[in-house]
C-alpha positions as CSV (number, residue, x, y, z in Angstrom):
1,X,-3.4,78.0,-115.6
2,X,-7.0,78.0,-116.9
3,X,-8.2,79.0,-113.5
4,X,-5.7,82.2,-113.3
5,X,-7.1,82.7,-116.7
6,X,-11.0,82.8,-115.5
7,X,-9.5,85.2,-112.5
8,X,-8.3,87.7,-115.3
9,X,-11.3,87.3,-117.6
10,X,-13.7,88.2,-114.7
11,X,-11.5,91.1,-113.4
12,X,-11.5,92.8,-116.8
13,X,-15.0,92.1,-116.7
14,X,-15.8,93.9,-113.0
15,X,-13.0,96.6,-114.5
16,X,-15.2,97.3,-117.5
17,X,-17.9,97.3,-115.8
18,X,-17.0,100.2,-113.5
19,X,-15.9,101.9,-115.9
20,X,-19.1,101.8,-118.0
21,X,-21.4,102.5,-115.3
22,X,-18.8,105.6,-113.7
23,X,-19.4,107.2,-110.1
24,X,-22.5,106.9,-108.7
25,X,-25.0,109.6,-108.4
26,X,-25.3,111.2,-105.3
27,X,-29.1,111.6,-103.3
28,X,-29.9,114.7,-104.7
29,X,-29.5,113.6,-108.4
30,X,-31.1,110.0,-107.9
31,X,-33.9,112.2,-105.6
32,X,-34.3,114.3,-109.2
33,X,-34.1,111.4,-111.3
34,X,-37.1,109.7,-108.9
35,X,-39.4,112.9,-109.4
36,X,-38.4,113.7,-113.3
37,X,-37.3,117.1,-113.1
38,X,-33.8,116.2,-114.9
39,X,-33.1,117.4,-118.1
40,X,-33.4,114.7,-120.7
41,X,-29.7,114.4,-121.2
42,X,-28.8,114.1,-117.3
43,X,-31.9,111.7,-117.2
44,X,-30.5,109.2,-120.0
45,X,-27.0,109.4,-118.5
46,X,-28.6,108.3,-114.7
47,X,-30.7,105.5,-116.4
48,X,-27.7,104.3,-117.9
49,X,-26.3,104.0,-114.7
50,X,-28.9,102.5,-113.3
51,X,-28.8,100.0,-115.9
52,X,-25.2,98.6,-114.6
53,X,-25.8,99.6,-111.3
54,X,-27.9,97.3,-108.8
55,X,-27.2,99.4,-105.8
56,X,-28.4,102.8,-107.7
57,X,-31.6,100.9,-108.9
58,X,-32.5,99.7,-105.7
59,X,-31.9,102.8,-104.3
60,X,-34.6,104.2,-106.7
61,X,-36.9,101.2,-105.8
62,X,-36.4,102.1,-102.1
63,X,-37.2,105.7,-102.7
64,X,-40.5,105.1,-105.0
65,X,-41.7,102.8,-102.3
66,X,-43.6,103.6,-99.5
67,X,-41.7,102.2,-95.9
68,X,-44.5,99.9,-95.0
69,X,-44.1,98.1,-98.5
70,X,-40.7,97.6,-98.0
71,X,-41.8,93.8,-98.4
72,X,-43.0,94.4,-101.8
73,X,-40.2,96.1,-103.2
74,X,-37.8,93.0,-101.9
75,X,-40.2,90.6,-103.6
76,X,-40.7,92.3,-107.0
77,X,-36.1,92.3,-107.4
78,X,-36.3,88.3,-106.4
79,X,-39.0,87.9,-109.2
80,X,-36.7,90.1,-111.9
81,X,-33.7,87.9,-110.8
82,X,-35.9,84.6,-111.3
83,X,-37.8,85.0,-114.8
84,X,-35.3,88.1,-115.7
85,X,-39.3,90.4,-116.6
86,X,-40.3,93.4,-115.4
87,X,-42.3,93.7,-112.4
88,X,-45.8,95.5,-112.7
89,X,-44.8,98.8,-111.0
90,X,-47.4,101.5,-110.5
91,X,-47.6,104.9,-111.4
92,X,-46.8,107.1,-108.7
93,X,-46.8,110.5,-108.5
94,X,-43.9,112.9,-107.6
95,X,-41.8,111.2,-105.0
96,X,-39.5,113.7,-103.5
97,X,-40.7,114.4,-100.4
98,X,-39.7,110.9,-99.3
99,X,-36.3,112.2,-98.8
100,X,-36.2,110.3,-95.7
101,X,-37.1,107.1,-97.5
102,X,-34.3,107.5,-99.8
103,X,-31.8,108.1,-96.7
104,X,-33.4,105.0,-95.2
105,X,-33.0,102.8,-98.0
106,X,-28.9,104.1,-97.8
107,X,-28.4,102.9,-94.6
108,X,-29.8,99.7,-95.5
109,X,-27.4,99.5,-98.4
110,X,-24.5,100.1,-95.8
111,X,-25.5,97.2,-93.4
112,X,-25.9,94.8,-96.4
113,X,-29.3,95.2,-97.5
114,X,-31.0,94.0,-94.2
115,X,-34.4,95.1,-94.8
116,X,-35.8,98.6,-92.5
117,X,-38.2,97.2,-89.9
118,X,-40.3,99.8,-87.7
119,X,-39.6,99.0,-84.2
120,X,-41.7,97.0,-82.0
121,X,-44.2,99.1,-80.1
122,X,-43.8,99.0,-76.3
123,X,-45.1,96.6,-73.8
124,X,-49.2,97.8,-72.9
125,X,-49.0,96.8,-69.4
126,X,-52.3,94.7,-70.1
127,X,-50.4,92.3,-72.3
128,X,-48.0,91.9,-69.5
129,X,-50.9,90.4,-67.3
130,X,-51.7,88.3,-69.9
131,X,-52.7,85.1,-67.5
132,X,-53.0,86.9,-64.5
133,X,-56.3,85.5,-63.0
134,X,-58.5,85.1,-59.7
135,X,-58.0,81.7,-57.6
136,X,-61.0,81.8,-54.8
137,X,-63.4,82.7,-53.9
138,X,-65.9,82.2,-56.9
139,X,-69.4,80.9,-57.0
140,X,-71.6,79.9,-54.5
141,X,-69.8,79.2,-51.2
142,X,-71.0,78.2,-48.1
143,X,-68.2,80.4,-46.5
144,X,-64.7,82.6,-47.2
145,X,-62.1,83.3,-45.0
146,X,-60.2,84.4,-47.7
147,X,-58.8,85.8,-51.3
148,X,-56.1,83.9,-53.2
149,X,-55.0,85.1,-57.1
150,X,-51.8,84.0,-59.2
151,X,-48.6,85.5,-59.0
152,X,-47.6,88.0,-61.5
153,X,-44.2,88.5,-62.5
154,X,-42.7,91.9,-61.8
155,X,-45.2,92.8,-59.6
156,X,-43.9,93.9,-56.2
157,X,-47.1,94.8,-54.3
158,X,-51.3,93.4,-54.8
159,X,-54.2,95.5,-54.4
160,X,-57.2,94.1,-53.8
161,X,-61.3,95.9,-54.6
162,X,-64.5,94.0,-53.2
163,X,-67.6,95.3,-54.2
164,X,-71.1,94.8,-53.2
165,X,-74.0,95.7,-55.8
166,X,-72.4,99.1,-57.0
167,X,-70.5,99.9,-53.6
168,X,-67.1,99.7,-53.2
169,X,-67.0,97.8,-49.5
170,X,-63.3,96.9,-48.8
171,X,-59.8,97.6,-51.0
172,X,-56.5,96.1,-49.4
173,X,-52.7,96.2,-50.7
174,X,-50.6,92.9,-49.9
175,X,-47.4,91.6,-51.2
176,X,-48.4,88.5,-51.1
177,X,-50.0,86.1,-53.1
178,X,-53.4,85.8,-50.3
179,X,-55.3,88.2,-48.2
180,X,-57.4,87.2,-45.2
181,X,-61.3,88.8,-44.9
182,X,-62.0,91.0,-42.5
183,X,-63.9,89.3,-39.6
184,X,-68.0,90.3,-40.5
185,X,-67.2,91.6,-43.9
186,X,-68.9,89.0,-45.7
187,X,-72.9,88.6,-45.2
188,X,-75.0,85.3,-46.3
189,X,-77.3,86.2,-49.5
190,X,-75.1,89.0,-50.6
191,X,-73.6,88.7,-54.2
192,X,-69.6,90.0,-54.1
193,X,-67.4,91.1,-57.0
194,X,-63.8,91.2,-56.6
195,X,-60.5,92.0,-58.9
196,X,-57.1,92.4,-57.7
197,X,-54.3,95.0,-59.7
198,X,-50.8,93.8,-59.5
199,X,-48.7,96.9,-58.9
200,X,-44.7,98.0,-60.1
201,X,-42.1,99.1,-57.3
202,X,-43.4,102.3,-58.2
203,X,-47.2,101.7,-57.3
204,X,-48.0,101.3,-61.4
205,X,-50.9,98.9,-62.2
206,X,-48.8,96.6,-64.9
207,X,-51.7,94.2,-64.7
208,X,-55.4,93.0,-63.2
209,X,-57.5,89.6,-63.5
210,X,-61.0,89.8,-64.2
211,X,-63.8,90.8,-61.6
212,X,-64.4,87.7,-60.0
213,X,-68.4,86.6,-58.5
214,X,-69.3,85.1,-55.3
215,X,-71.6,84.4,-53.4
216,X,-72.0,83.0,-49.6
217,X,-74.9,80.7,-49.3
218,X,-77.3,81.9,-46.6
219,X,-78.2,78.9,-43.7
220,X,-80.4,76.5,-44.9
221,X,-80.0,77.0,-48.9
């Protein structure tokens, strides 16, 4: 019995509340209540709404707030709801032109407050060869017969550049993992630099290692 009793008290409660508070606003007139260009009388009769209404208020907060501080609106209602005082808000000037804010913040409402998050900006094809490094040759060798670099995933085809000084002196696409030197390529004495791209199916670089020295150590060093 006492419990049925608690059910009825609480319903007239959420009744009586609904009924104090009435409709809600709609955009427009919470947009006009944001920027202060209500009429005193319409204004009161909002901030009473507001005043029974969480959904309205944070609808207001959304709207006065900036999307990157998002964050700081969510934090300023969890310290209202823990010590019940008012959070430090700044002046701000005329808000309206955030209408898409305000539209924002709605559909937030609708999927149950889950905060807006900007999406995450796409995968730079540099990041995605994060680790993608040279394996031989490097340093001072007494001879190659080849070039060997890690495997990078996504990458259908390799494309290898050797330079010498400032010269570009060989460039070779593989699909392997390994590419064999030309025979008389490489001279004793000579300092080399060499990098290889890792290419997409459609021949996009989605990735390089680092330019890689070497050097063959002339007879008799």
């Amino acid at each position: 019995m006492s419990d049925q009793r608690d059910r009825d008290r609480m319903n007239a409660a959420i009744e009586g509340a609904a009924a104090a508070r009435g409709p809600c606003p709609d955009v427009e007139r919470l947009l006009a209540f944001s920027a202060g260009s209500l009429s005193p009388k319409d204004h009161d009769t909002v901030q009473a709404h507001l005043d029974l209404c969480p959904s309205c208020s944070l609808l207001i907060e959304c709207t006065e707030a900036e999307p990157e501080e998002m964050d700081e609106v969510t934090w300023k209602r969890s310290a209202r709801n823990l010590d019940r005082r008012a959070a430090p808000w700044r002046s701000r000037p005329n808000r309206r032109a955030h209408i898409g804010a305000a539209l924002a913040a709605g559909l937030v409402l609708a999927i149950g407050f889950a905060w807006w998050r900007a999406p995450e900006p796409p995968i730079d094809p540099g990041v995605r060869g994060a680790g993608f490094s040279a394996v031989s040759p490097s340093g001072s060798l007494t001879r190659v017969s080849g070039f060997a670099w890690m495997a990078l995933p996504l990458a259908e085809s390799y494309r290898l550049s050797l330079i010498a000084g400032e010269t570009e002196v060989w460039e070779e696409t593989t699909t392997g993992q390994s590419i064999t030197a030309p025979p008389a390529l490489l001279q004793p004495g000579q300092p080399y630099r060499w990098r290889v791209e890792a290419l997409d199916a459609d021949g996009r670089v989605i990735g390089q290692t680092d330019w890689t020295e070497f050097r063959i150590a002339p007879l008799g060093d």
